[in-house]
Every structure is written in structure tokens, then in C-alpha cells.
ZAMAR-707061 format. One record per residue: x, y, z of N, C-alpha, C in turn. Coordinates in steps of 0.2 Angstrom, whole numbers, plus 5000, padded with zeros to 4 digits. Example, Ala and Ser with C-alpha at 12.3 -4.5 7.8 and 13.67 -1.06 7.14 Angstrom:
BEGIN
506649725039506249785039506649845039506449895035506849955036506450005039
//
This chain:
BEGIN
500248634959500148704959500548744963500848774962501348834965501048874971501348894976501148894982501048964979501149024975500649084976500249064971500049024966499449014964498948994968498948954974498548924978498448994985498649034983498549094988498249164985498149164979498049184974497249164973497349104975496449064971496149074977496649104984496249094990496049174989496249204990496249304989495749294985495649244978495049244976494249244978494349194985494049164986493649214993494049234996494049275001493549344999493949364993493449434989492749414989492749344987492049354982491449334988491949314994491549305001491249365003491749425003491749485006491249525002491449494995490849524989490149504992489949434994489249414996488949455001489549455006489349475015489049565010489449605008489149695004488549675002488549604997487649604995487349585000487449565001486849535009486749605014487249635015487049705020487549745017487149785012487149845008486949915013486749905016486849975021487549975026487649895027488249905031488849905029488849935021489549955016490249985022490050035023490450075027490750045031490450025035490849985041491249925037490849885037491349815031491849835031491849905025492449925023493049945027492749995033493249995037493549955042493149885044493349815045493949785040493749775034494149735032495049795031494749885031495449905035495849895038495349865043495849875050496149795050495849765049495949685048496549685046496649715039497449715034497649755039497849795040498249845043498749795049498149775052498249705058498849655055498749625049498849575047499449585044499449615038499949625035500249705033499649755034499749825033500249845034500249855041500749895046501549845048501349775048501849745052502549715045501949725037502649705033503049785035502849835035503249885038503849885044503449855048503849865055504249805056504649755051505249735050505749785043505549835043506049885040506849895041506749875049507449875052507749825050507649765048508149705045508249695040507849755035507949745027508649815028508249855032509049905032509549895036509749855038510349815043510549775037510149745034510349705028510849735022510349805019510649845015511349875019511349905025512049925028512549865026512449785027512949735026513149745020512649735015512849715008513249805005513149885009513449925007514349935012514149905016514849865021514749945026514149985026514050025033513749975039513950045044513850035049513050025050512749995056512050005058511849995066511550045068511350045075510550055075510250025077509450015077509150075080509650105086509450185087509250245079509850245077509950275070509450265066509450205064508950185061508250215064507850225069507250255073507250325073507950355074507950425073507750445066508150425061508250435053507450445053507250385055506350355053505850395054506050415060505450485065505550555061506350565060506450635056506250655049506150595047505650605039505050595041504750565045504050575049503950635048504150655055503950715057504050785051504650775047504650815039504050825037503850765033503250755030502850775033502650765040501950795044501950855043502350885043502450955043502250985035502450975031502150965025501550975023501250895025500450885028500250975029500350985036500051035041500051105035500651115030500851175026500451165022500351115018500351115011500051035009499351045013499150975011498850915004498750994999498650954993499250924989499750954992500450934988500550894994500450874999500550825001500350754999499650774998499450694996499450694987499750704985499850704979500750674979501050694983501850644985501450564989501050584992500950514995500550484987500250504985499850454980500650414974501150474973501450454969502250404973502050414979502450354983502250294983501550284984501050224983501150194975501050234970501250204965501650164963502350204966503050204966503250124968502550124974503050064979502749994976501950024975501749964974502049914966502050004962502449954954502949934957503549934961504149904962504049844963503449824968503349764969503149714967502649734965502249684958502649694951502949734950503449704943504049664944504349674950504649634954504549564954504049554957503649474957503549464951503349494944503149474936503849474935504449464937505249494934505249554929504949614929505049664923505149734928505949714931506049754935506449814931505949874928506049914924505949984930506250034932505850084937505350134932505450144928505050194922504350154922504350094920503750054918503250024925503850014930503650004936503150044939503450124938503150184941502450194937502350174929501950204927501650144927501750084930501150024932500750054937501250054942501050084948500450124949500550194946500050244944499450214939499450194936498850144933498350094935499050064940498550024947498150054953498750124953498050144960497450184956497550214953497050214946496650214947496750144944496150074942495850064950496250074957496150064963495250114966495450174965495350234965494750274961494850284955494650314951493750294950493850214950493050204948492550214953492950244960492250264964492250344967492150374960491950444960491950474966491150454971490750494974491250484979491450414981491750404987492350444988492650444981493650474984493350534984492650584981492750664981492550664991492150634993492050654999492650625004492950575003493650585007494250605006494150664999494650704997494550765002493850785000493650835004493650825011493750795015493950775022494650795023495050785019495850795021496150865016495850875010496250945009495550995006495751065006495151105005494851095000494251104999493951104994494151144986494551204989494851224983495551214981495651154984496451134981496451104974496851134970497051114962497051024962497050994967497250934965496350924963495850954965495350924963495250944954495450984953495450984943495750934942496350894944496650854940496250774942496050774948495350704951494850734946494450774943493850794938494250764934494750794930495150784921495150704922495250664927495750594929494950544925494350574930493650574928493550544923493850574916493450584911493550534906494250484911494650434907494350404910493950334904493650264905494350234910493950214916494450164918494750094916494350084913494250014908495150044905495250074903496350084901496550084906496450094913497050094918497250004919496449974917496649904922496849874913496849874908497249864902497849874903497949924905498749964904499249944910498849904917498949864922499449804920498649784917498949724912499449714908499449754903499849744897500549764902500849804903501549824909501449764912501149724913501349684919501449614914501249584911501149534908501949494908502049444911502549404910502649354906503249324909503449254903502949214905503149144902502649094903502749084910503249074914503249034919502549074925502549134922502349174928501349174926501149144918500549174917500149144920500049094923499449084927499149124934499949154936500049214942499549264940499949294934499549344931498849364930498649304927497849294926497349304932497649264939497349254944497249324947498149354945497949434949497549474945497549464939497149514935496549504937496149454939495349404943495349474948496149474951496049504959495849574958496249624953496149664950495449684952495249664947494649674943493949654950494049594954493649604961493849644965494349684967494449744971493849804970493849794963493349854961492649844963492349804967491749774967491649794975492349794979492349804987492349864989492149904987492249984986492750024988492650084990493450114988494050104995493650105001494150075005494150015005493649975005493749895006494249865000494149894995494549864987495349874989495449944990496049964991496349934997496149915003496349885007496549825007495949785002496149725001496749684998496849744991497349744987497949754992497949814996498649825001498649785006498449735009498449715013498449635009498049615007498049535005498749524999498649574996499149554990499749604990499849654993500449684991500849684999500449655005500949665011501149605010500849555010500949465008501649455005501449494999502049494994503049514997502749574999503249625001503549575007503049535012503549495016503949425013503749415006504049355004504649385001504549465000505149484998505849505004505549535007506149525013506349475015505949435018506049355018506749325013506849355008507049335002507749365002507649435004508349495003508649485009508549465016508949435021508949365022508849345019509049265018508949255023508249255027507949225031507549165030507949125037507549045037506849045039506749095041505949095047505549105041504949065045504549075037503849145040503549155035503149235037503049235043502549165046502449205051502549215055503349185058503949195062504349265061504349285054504349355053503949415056503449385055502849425057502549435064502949375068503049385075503449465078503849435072504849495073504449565073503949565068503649625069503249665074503149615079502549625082502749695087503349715088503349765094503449825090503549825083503349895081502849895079502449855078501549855075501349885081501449875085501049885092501249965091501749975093502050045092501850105087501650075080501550095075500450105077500350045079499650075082499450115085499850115091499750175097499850215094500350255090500550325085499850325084499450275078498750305074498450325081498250285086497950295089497950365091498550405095498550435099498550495093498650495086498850565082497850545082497750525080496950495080496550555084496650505091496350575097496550615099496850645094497150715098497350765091497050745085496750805081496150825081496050885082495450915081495150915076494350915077493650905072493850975066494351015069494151075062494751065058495351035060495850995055495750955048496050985047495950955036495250945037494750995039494051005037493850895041493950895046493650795048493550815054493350755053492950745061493550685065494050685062494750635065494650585061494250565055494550525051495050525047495150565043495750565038496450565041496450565048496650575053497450525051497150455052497350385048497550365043497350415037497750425030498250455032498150485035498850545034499450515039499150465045499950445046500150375042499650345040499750305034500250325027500350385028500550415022501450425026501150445032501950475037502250385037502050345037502450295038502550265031502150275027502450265020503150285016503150355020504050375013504450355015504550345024505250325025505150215025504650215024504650115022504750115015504650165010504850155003505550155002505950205005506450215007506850165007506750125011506750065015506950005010506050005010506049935004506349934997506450014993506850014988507349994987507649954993508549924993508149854993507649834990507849774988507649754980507149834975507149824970507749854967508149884970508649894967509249854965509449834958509849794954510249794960510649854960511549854962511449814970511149814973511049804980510649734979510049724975510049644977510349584972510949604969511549564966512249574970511949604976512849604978512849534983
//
């Protein structure tokens, strides 16, 4: 059996633990969920992130530019802080770019790994899978929408219209776009199991699991891969450790130091939102390895 089939069967195995631990204390939902957060975040979340700098030293080789690691932190902070400010302006068009960078990034990668490295069909996996991430727990995304943008932002018409599609087609339409050759169906299968368990972990536990267990896991076999690294993950994963650190202190301190009347929270959503600020410029990033021209040269 192939080593992501066996990791695969374990994601499985992991879920439907984390599934019992929800049934056994169903009042402790909340927390759980925000546990097995912080857990990913820890694990894979943040830190396939914070080897960014060696996928873009890679990309500079294979473009024949220059690279200084200064540059690189500069470039990285100045889309930061862009976005933030965005955020601050115009926060329902903000999370409406982070949702459709999440889709973006996540189809690149999982069509990626199935070989149907399409960016159109990518994109519109993408948006199907957080979807299917998302969509089935109504009650929960309206009150952690309403935490971060007003209550009367237009994006909440288009969350009511999104409503009224059976999600039962997002996680088809997942499938069917993703579906491989033969070599890959067993992969398939297993993940379509994981799919379809995520929905069960509720809305932050599911989505976390999905981004941390399967789409950070993945993302470090793929750098691993684009710099033609000997180190295995978690010799990589060590390489990360002094931006993860850095990357947490950031949540921490934007954390403690927004106020209760900001985007209507009590400094929760506080966390999505630099979630989303380290998001654009990591997509950025990581797009130089789904791209053709750059991962054939």
C-alpha cells in the first residue's frame, strides 16, 4: 500500500476518533473545535507556511533572479499590511478575496496531487470544496460571519442564495473535477471518506481538519518536491520552526490588541483575519510550484 494511502486511512481513523470524543461531550463542541485549531495550526497550519522562503529562493533559481531573504520579509509584510488595511476599509470585500484565495489555493493543490492541473477547474474545485467545507453548517458560519463583517454587508445575500443549493452538488461536483486515472483511485476514494467526515466535525473542527491534516501535509510533500529536498517533512518542518514562532507571536499580539468593538468581536475573528493576512502572500508563493512554466524548467 502506498505511503499516502496509509496516511489517508490514518486522517480516517483520526476523524472518526475525534467524531466519538463530539459524541461523548457534545456540550464540549466548541472547544474541541477550537483545539483541534490550534493543534493544526501548530502542526501543519502555519509552519507549511513559514518555509515559503525556500520555495521562493527556489523559484528565483529556476527564474535565474536574484534572492535575499531580507527582500523576501519585506515584499511579505507589504502585502500583509495591504490587505490589513483592506480588512479595516472594506471588510466584506475583504473576506470575500480571502474565501476566493482559499479556493484558489486549496484547488491547486489537491488537483495537483489527482494530476488535473487545469487552473479554471482547479479554481472551480476549489470553490465547491470550501463549499461543501462551509455551507452545511448554516447557523454556525451566520454567527461567525457576523463577528467579523456588519451585519448588513451584501455578502450576507449571496451566504442566504448559496443556502438554498443542496450541498449534496458541492461534494459531487468535488468529486466528479477531481476524479483521477487509475493509479490515483484509491487516493480518491479515501479522500472523498475524508470529505464527507469533515462535515461531521463541525464547522471549525471540519475545516481545520481538512487544512491542517490534508491540505498542509500535502503542501509540505509538495515543496519537499519543488526544491529537490533530501530532508524528509520533518526535518522541513523543523526549517520552519523560527517563522511559526514568529507567525504565532503576530496572531498573538494582533489578538491582544484589538478591541471588543472591532468587526462587531470580542477578539475572536481577530485570528481569521491574520489567517487570511498570511494567506495572499503564501499563495503567491506556493503558485510557483503549480505553475507549468516554472515546475518543468
Amino acid at each position: 500500500m502506498k505511503s499516502s494511502n496509509k496516511y489517508l486511512i490514518f486522517l480516517l481513523i483520526t476523524g472518526l476518533s475525534l467524531k466519538l470524543i463530539l459524541f461523548v461531550f457534545p456540550l464540549k463542541q466548541f472547544i474541541i473545535e477550537i483545539l483541534i485549531l490550534f493543534i493544526g495550526l501548530i502542526f501543519t497550519g502555519i509552519p507549511h507556511g513559514a518555509i515559503d522562503h525556500l520555495v521562493a529562493k527556489k523559484t528565483a533559481a529556476k527564474r535565474k533572479d536574484s534572492f535575499t531573504l531580507a527582500h523576501f520579509i519585506y515584499r511579505y509584510t507589504i502585502i500583509m499590511l495591504i490587505y490589513g488595511c483592506v480588512w479595516w476599509l472594506l471588510p466584506g470585500l475583504s473576506l470575500c478575496l480571502f474565501i476566493f484565495l482559499t479556493a484558489f489555493h486549496f484547488g491547486a493543490t489537491d488537483m495537483h496531487y489527482f494530476g488535473k492541473e487545469n487552473k479554471y477547474l482547479s479554481f472551480l474545485f476549489g470553490l465547491a470544496l470550501t463549499a461543501w467545507l462551509l455551507l452545511p453548517h448554516q447557523t454556525d458560519l451566520i454567527n461567525w460571519l457576523q463577528l467579523i463583517i456588519p451585519k448588513t454587508d451584501t455578502i450576507f445575500v449571496i451566504i442566504y442564495f448559496l443556502f438554498k443549493i443542496p450541498t449534496i452538488i458541492f461534494i459531487l461536483l468535488t468529486g466528479l473535477l477531481s476524479f483521477p486515472e487509475r493509479s490515483k483511485r484509491l487516493d480518491w476514494l479515501l479522500f472523498m471518506l475524508l470529505l464527507i467526515l469533515t462535515n461531521k466535525l463541525g464547522l471549525i473542527g471540519g475545516f481545520a481538519f481538512y487544512f491542517s491534516g490534508w491540505h498542509g501535509w500535502q503542501a509540505f510533500n509538495d515543496i519537499k518536491k519543488y526544491i529537490n529536498s533530501e530532508n524528509t517533512i520533518v526535518q522541513l518542518w523543523k526549517k520552519a520552526i523560527p517563522f511559526t514562532l514568529l507567525s504565532m507571536i503576530g496572531l498573538i499580539i494582533v489578538y491582544a490588541i484589538t478591541p471588543d468593538s472591532v468587526w462587531q468581536n470580542f477578539g475572536a475573528p481577530a485570528l481569521i483575519i491574520m489567517i487570511s493576512l498570511l494567506t495572499l502572500p503564501h499563495m503567491q508563493v506556493m503558485q510557483n510550484i503549480y505553475n507549468k512554466d516554472y515546475t518543468k524548467a
